[in-house]
C-alpha positions as CSV (number, residue, x, y, z in Angstrom):
1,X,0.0,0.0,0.0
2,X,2.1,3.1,-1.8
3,X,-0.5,5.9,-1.6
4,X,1.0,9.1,-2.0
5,X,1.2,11.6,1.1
6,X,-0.2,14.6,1.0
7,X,1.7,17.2,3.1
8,X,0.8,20.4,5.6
9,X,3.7,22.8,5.7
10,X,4.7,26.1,7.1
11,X,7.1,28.1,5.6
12,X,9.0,31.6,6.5
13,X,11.3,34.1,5.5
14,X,13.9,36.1,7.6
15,X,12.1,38.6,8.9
16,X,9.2,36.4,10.3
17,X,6.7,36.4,7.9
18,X,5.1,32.6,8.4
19,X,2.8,30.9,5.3
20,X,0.9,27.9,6.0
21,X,0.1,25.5,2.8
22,X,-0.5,21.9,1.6
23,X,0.6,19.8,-1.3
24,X,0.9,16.1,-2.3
25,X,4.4,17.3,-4.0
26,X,6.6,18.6,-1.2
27,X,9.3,19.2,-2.9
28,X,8.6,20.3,-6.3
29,X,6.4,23.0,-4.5
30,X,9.1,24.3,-2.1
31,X,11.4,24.6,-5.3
32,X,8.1,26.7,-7.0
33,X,8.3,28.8,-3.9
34,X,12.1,29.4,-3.9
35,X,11.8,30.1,-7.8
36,X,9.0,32.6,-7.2
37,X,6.5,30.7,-9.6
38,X,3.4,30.8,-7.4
39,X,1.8,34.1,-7.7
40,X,0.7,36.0,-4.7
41,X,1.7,35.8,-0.6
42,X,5.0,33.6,-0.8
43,X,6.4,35.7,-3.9
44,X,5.7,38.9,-2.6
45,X,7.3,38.3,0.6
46,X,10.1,35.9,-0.5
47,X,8.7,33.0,2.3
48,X,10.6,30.1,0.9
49,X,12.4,28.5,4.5
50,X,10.6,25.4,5.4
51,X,10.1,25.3,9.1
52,X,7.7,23.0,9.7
53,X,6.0,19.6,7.8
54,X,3.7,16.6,8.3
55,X,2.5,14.2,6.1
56,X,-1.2,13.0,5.9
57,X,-2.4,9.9,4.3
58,X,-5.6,11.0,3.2
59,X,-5.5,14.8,1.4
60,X,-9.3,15.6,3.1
61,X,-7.2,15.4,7.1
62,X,-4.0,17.4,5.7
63,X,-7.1,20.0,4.2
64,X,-8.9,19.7,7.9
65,X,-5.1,20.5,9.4
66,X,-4.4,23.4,7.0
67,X,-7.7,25.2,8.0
68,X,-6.8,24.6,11.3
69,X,-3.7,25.9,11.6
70,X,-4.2,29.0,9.0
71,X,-7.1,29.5,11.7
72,X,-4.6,29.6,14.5
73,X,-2.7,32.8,16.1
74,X,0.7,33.6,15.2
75,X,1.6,32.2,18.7
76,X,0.2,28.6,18.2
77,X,2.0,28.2,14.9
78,X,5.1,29.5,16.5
79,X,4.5,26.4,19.2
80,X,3.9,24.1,16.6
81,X,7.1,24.9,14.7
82,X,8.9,24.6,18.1
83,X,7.9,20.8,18.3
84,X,10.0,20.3,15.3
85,X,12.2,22.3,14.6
86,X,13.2,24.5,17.8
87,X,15.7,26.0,15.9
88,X,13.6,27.3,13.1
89,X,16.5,25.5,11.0
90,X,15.3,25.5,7.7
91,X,14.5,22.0,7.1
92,X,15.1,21.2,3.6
93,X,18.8,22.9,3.5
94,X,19.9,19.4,3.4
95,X,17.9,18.2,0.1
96,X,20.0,18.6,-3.2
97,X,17.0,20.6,-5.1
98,X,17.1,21.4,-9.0
């Protein structure tokens, strides 16, 4: 049983600007991020650091997450971060990308 994941994720910049999204393609999507493809939010503010990720099995609970957390205060997704990453290391420095 291969299904694919589909992926909540939070992403910043470095002044603090934080951009919660989702995806079945993590990494293809970061690399649209980085290359300022996608139109709007993340171009405009250059959010392209990947701070935090986890993958769902089924895309309708990573959409139920997503809402959640784009619901949530600045505070809580800084928490949530934390519980990863408590560096706020960017985690995909270590991929080879493009």
């Amino acid at each position: 049983m291969s299904k694919k994941a589909t992926y909540v994720y939070i992403l910043g910049n470095t002044t603090g600007v934080l951009y919660t999204g989702m995806t079945s393609d993590l990494v293809g999507r970061l690399e649209q991020h980085r290359q300022k493809q996608v139109e709007g939010f993340t171009k405009r503010y250059s959010v392209s650091r990947l701070l935090f990720v986890e993958a769902f099995e089924h895309p309708v609970d990573a959409l139920r997450a997503e809402r959640m957390i784009k619901g949530w205060r600045r505070s809580r997704k800084l928490e949530l971060i934390r519980t990863m990453n408590p560096t706020f290391r960017d985690l995909s420095e270590d991929w080879r990308l493009g």
